[in-house]
C-alpha positions as CSV (number, residue, x, y, z in Angstrom):
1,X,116.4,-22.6,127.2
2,X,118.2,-26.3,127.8
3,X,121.8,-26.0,129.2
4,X,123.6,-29.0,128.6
5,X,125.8,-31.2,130.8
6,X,128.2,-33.5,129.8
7,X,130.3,-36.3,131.7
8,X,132.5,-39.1,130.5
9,X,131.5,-42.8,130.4
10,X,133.5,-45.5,130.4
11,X,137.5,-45.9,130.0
12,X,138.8,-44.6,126.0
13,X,140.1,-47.6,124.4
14,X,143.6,-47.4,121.9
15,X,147.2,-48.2,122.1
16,X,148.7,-46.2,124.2
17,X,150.9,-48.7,126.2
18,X,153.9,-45.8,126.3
19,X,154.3,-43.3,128.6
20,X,154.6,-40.8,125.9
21,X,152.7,-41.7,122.6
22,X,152.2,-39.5,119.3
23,X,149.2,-40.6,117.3
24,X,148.9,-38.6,113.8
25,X,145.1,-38.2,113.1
26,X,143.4,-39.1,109.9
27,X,140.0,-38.2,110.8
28,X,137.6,-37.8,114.0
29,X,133.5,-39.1,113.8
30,X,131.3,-38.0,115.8
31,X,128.1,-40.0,116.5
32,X,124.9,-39.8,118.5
33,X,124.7,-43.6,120.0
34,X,121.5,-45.9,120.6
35,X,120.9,-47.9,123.6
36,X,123.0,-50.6,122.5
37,X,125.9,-48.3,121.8
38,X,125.4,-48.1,118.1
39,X,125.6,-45.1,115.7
40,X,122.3,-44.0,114.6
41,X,122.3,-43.1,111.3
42,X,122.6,-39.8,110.0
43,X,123.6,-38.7,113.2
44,X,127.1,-38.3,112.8
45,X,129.7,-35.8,112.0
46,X,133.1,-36.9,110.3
47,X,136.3,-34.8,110.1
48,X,139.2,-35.7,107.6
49,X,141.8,-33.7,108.3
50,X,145.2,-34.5,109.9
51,X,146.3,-33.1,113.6
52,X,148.7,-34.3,115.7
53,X,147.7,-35.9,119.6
54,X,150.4,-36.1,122.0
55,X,149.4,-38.8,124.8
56,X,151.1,-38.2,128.7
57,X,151.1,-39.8,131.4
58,X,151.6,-38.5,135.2
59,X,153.1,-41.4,136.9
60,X,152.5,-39.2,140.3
61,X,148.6,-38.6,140.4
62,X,147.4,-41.1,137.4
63,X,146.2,-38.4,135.3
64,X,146.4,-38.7,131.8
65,X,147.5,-34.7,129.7
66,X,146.5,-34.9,126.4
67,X,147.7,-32.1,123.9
68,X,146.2,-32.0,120.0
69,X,148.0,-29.9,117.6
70,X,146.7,-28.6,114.3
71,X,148.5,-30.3,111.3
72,X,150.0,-28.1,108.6
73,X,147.5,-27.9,106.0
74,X,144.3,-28.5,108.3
75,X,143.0,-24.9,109.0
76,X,140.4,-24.2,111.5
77,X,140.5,-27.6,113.2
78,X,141.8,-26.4,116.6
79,X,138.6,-24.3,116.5
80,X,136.0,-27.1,116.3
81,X,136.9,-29.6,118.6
82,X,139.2,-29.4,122.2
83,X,141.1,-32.4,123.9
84,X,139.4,-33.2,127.3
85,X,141.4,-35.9,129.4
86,X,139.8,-36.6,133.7
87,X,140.6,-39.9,135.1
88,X,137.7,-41.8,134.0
89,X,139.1,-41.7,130.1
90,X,139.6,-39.3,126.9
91,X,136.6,-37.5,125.7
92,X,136.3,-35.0,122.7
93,X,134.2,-32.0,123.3
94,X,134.0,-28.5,121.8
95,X,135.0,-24.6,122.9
96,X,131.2,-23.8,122.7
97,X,128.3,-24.3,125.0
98,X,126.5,-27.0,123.6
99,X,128.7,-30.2,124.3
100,X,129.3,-31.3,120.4
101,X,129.0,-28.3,118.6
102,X,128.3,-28.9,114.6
103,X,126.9,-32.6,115.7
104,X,123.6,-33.2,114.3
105,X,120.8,-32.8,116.7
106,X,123.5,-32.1,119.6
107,X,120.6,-30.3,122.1
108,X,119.2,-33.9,122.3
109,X,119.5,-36.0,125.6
110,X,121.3,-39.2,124.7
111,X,125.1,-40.8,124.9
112,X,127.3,-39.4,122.0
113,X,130.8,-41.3,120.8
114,X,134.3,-40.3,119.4
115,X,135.6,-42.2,117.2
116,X,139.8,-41.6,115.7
117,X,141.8,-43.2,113.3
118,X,145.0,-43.0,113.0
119,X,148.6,-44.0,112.6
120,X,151.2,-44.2,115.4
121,X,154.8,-42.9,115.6
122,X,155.6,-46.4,114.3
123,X,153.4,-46.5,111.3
124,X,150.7,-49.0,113.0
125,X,146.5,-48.4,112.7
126,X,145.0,-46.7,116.1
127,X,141.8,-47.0,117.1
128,X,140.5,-44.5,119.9
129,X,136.8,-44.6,121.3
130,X,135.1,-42.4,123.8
131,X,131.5,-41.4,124.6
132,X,129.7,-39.0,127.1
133,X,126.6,-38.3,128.2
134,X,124.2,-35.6,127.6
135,X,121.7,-34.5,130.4
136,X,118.7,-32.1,129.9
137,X,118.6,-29.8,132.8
138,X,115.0,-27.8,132.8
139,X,114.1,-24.8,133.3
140,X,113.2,-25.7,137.2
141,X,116.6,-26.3,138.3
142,X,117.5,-22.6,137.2
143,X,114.2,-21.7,138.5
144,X,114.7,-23.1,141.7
145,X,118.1,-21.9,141.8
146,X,117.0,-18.0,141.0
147,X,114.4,-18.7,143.8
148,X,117.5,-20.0,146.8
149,X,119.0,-16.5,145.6
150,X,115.9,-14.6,145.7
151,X,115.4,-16.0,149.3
152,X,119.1,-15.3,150.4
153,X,119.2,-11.3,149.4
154,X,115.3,-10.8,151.6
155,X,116.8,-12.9,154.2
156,X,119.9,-10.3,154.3
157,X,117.4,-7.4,153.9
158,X,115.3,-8.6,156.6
159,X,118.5,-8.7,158.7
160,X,119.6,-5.2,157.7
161,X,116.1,-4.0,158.6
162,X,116.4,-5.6,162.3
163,X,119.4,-4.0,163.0
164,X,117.7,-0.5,161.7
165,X,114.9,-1.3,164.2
166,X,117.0,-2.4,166.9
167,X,119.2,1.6,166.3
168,X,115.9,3.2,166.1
169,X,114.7,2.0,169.1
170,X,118.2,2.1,170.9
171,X,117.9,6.3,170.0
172,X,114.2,6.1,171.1
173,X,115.8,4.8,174.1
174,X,118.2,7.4,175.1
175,X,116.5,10.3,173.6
176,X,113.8,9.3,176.4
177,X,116.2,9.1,178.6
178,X,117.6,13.0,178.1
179,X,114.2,14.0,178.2
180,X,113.4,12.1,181.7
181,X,116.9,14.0,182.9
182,X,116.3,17.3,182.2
183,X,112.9,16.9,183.5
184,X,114.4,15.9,186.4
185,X,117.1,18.3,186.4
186,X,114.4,21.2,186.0
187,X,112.5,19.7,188.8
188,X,114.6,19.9,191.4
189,X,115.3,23.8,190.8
190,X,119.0,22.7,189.1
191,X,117.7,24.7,185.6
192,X,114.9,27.4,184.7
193,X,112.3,26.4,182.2
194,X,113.9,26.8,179.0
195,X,114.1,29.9,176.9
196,X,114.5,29.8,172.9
197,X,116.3,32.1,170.3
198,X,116.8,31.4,166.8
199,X,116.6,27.6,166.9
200,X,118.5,27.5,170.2
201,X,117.3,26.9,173.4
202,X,119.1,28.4,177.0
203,X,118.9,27.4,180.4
204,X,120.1,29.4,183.3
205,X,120.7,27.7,186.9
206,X,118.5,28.0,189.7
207,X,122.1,27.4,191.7
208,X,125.2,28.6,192.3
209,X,128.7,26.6,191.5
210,X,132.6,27.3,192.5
211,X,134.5,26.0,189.2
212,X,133.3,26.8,185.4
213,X,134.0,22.5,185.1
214,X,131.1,22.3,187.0
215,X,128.7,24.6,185.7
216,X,130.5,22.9,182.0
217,X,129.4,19.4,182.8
218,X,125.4,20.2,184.2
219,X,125.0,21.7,180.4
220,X,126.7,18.4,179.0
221,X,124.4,16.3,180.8
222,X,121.3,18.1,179.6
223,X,122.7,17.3,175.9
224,X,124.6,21.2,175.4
225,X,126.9,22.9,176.2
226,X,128.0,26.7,177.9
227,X,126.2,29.6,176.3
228,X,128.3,30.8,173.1
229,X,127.4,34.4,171.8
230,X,127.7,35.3,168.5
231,X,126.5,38.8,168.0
232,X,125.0,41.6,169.5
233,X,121.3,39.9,168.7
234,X,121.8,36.8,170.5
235,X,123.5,39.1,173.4
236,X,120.4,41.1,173.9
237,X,118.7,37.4,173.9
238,X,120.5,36.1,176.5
239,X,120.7,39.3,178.6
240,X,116.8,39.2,178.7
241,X,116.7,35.3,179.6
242,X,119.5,35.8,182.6
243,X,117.4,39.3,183.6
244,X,114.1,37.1,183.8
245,X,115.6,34.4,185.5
246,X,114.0,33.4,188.4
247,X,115.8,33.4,190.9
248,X,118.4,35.6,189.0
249,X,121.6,35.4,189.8
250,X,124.4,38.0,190.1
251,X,126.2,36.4,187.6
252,X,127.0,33.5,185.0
253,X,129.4,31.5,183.4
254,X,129.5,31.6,179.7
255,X,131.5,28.7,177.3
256,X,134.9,30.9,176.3
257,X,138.7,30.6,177.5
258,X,141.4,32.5,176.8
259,X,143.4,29.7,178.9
260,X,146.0,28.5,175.8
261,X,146.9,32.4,174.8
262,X,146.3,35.5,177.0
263,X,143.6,37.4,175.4
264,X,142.7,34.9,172.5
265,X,139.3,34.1,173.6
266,X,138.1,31.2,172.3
267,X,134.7,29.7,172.4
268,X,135.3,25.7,173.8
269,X,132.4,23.9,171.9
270,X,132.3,25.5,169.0
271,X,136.3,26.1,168.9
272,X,135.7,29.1,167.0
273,X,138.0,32.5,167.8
274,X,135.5,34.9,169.8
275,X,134.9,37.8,166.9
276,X,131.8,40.2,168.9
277,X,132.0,40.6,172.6
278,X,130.4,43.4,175.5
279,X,133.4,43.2,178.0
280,X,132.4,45.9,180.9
281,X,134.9,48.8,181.1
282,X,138.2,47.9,182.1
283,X,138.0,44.4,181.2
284,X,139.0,41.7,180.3
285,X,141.6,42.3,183.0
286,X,143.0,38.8,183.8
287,X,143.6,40.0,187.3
288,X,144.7,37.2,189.2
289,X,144.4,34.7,186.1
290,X,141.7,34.9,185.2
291,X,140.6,32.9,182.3
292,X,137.0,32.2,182.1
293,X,134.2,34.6,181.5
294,X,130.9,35.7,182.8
295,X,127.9,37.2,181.6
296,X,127.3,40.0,184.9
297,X,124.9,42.4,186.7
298,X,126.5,45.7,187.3
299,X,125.7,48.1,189.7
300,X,124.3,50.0,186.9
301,X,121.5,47.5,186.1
302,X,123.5,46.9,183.0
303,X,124.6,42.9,182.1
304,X,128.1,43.1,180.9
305,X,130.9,40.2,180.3
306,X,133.7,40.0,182.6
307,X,136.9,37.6,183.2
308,X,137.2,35.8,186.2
309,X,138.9,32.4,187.5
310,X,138.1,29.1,186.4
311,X,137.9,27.9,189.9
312,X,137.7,28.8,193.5
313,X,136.4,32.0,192.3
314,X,135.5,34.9,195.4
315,X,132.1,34.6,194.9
316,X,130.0,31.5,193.3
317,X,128.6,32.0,190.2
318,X,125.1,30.7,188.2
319,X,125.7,29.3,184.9
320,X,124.1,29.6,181.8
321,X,123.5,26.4,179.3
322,X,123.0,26.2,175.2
323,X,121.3,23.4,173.5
């Protein structure tokens, strides 16, 4: 395929000494020229029909507008050929890709010329010449061009792909980093060895703590969060994991509040309404406002759930963490 580039040589010679001149048309040839700037024959393509041109010029940036207008009686003229004015001159080129559409021969390379005839507004013979140049461009230039864009859109993927790696390896980073702190958390006696259930797993503290914050922010740092209990199942679960503890605690926080409306438990992480529960007898009791809950051993060997303060509670209390 040859695309085909055209440029304007050389000043357009006529009278046109008026700022505003109207040349009636007569006819329009269009010629392939040779090196000396002579027609070759047979090369050519003359139109006789009338259309008007209206000649302007912009005394503010030297540009010269020029307008044609089909003639009454000259159908289809307006759809061959369009008026091209640039500083450099007039030049008559066409509405379709190839430069001189209808021209003989117009894919060659060469210099083509414009030739009207015409009568002014005064009745006197006009004479109007212009030529351009037609360039070959091969198929390397769009080659090479396909090939800068081809280069661009890998060098964009390659940056999207470095900034993948550099996310991967920033979460390779801090999931080593939870993993090093819960070792180290387990190794100095602050957690058990976890226990799972379901696809959960539970640690219960080897200490005790005075506030549920406390107990709320060790399970945070370990990546979880306070024990939430669904149903009776994952009760009995957790009541075997606290019972095997070691050591076991009398007691231990679990993740609900009923801190925003009196006995509207609500589980914090999950901020879901707390539907199952296995409060001991006589509570929840919110004796001395008590808002946050424990999982506890009775005197009966029995683990129920019981209210108790959030803080600077009578006894300290274990906790008990869900990840």
């Amino acid at each position: 395929m040859v695309t085909l580039r055209a440029t304007t040589l050389g000043q357009s010679r006529g009278t046109m000494e008026d700022s505003c001149l109207t040349l009636y048309w007569h006819g329009l040839t269009l010629s392939r020229l040779d090196r000396t700037g002579a027609p070759i024959p047979g090369e050519c393509l003359t139109i006789k029909q009338r259309f008007l041109v209206t000649h302007n010029s912009n005394n503010h940036n030297n540009n010269h507008h020029i307008k044609a207008e089909q003639r009454r009686g000259s159908p289809g003229i307006s759809k061959i050929f369009t008026l091209r004015a640039t500083t450099l001159g007039h030049s008559w080129g066409t509405k379709q890709d190839c430069c001189l559409s209808r021209s003989p021969y117009c894919t060659e390379e060469g210099v083509y010329g414009c030739v009207a005839r015409g009568l002014d507004s005064l009745g006197h013979l006009v004479t109007m010449t212009s030529s351009i140049l037609v360039k070959r461009s091969s198929d390397l230039d769009r080659f090479r061009d396909a090939l800068v864009k081809v280069r661009q859109t890998l060098q964009q993927s390659q940056s999207c792909c470095t900034s993948l790696h550099q996310r991967v390896a920033s979460l390779e980073w801090t999931y080593s980093r939870l993993t090093l702190t819960l070792a180290h958390i387990e190794k100095n006696t602050v957690l058990t060895p976890r226990d799972n259930y379901l696809d959960h797993r539970y640690y219960a503290s080897k200490y005790l703590v005075n506030a549920f914050a406390t107990g709320k922010a060790v399970c945070e740092v370990v990546g979880g969060y306070l024990a939430e209990i669904s149903d009776a199942a994952e009760n009995s679960a957790v009541i075997g994991i606290v019972g095997n503890a070691q050591p076991r605690l009398p007691g231990y926080y679990l993740g609900a509040q009923d801190s925003q409306q009196e006995k509207q438990w609500v589980w914090l992480h999950n901020n879901t309404q707390m539907l199952y529960s296995d409060w001991q007898p006589g509570e929840p009791n919110n004796l001395g406002d008590e808002d946050c809950m424990e999982i506890i051993l009775r005197p009966s060997g029995i683990w129920n759930w019981n209210d108790i303060k959030c803080e600077r509670v009578t006894y300290d209390k274990g906790f008990l963490c869900e990840v």
